[in-house]
C-alpha positions in Angstrom: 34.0 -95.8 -63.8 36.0 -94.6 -67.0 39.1 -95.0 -68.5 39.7 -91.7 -69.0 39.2 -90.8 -65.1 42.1 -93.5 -63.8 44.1 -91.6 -66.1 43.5 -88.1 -66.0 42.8 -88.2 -62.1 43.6 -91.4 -60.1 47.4 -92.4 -61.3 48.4 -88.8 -61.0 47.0 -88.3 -57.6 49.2 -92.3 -56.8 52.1 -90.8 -58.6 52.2 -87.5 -56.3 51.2 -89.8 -53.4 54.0 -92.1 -54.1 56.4 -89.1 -54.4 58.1 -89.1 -51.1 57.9 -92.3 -50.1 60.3 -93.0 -53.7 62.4 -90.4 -52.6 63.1 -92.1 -49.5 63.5 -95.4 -51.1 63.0 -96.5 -54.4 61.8 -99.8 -53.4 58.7 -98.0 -51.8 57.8 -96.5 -55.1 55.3 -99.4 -56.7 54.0 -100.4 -53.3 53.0 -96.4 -52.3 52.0 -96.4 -56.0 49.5 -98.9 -55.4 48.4 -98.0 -52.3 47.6 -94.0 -53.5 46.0 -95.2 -56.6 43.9 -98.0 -54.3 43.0 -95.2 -52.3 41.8 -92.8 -54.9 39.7 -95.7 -56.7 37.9 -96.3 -53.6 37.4 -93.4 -52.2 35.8 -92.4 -56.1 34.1 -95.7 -56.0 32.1 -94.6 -52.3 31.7 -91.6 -53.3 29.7 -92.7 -56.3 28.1 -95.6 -54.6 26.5 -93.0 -51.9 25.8 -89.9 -54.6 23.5 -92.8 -56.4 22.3 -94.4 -53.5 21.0 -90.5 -52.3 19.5 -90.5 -55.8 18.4 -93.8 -56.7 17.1 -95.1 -53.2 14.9 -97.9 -55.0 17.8 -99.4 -57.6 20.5 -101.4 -55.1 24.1 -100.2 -55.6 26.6 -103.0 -54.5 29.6 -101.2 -52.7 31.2 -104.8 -52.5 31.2 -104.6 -56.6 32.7 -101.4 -56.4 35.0 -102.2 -54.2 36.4 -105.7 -55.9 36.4 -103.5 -59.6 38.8 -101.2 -57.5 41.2 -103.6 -56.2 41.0 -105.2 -60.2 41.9 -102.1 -61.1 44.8 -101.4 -58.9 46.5 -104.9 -59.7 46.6 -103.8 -63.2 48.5 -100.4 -62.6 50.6 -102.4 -59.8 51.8 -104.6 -62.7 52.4 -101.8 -65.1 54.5 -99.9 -62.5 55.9 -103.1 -61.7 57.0 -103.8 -65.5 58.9 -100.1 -65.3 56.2 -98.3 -67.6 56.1 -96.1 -65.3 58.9 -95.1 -63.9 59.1 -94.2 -60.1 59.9 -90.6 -59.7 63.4 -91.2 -57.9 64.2 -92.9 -61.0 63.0 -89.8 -63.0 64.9 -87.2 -60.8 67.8 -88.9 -61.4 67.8 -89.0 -65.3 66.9 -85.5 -64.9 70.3 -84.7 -62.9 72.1 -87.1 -65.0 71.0 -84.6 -68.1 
């Protein structure tokens, strides 16, 4: 629900889950990319929705909201992957080897 927590926790947890699967083939990278950082998003986003639905059983929390915020979110760092900002880690081993 912050800035600051897609980047500190949710693209590095996509970036090590798109790891391997960029290691076996590059063209994998944004796709696994998107899929990890999907996966972290939502799985933050239900675990919210449920900690504040324990805690606030009279305000309604809208897990569809959450859920369409999430897959907003995840277009926007499939684009920016996309784009080469940032660059798939097969791509990154490589420079390093090139070195």
């Amino acid at each position: 629900m912050s800035w600051w927590n897609d980047l500190v926790v949710n693209v590095p947890l996509a970036y090590l889950f798109s790891v391997p699967f960029s290691l076996i083939d590059d063209r994998l990278y944004v796709p696994a990319f998107a899929l990890g950082y999907w996966l972290t998003n939502v799985l933050g986003f239900v675990l919210l929705h449920k900690g504040v639905a324990g805690m606030l059983s009279k305000r309604r929390v809208s897990l569809r909201h959450d859920l369409l915020v999430a897959t907003a979110y995840t277009v926007v760092v499939v684009v920016v992957a996309s784009l080469g900002w940032l660059p798939s880690p097969a791509a990154l081993l490589e420079e390093w080897r090139g070195s």
